[in-house]
N, C-alpha and C positions, 0 to 999 in steps of 0.2 A: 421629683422622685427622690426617696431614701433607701438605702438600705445599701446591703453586699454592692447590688447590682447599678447602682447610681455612678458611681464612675464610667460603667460603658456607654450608660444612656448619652450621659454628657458629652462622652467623644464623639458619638455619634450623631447627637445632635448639632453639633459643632463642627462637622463636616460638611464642607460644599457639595463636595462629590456626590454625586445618586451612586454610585457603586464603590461601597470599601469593606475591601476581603482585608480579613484578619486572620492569623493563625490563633488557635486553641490556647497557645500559650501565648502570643500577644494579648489576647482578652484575659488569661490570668493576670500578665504582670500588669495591665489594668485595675484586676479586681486585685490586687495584691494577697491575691488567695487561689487557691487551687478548684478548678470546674468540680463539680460532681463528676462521679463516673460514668453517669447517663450521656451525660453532655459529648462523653468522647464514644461512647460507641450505639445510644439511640437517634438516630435524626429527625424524631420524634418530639425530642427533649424542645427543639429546636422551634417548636410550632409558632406558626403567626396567629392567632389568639387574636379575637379583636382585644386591643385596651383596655376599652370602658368594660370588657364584662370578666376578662383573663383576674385571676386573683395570681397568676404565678409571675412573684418579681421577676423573676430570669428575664420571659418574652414580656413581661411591663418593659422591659428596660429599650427593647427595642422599636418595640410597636409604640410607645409613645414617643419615641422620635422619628415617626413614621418611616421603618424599615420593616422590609420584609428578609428575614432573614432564611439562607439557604446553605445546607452545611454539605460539605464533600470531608466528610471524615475519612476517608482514604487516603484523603490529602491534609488531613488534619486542618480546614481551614474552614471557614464560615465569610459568606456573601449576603452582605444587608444591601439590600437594594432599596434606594428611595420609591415609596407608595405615593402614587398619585403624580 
């Protein structure tokens, strides 16, 4: 995985845990760049996509370290839960 979004892939792929919640701004200071706006107030943005057929980096970034991601932007936070 390249791009913006390859830094999160990798932490997350890198993770033991089946469950790691991040805040919106812990996944910035990841990307060392600021979310879109979507990301903070669609939970939409957020979708699990399969993979192989998703063209949008964002959810590539997740789905191919096989998480399901799940956001409580209320709480400003997002839940990747290991798939499978």
């Amino acid at each position: 995985m390249t791009g913006i979004y390859a830094p999160l892939h990798t932490y997350l792929e890198n993770r033991y845990a089946n469950t790691v919640v991040l805040t919106l701004a812990e996944i910035e200071d990841l990307l060392g760049c600021t979310l879109p706006r979507a990301a903070h107030v669609d939970a939409g943005w957020w979708g699990n996509d399969n993979a192989n057929l998703t063209t949008d980096p964002h959810s590539r970034s997740w789905t191919l370290a096989h998480r399901i991601a799940t956001p409580n932007l209320l709480a400003r936070t997002v839940n990747f839960e290991r798939q499978g």
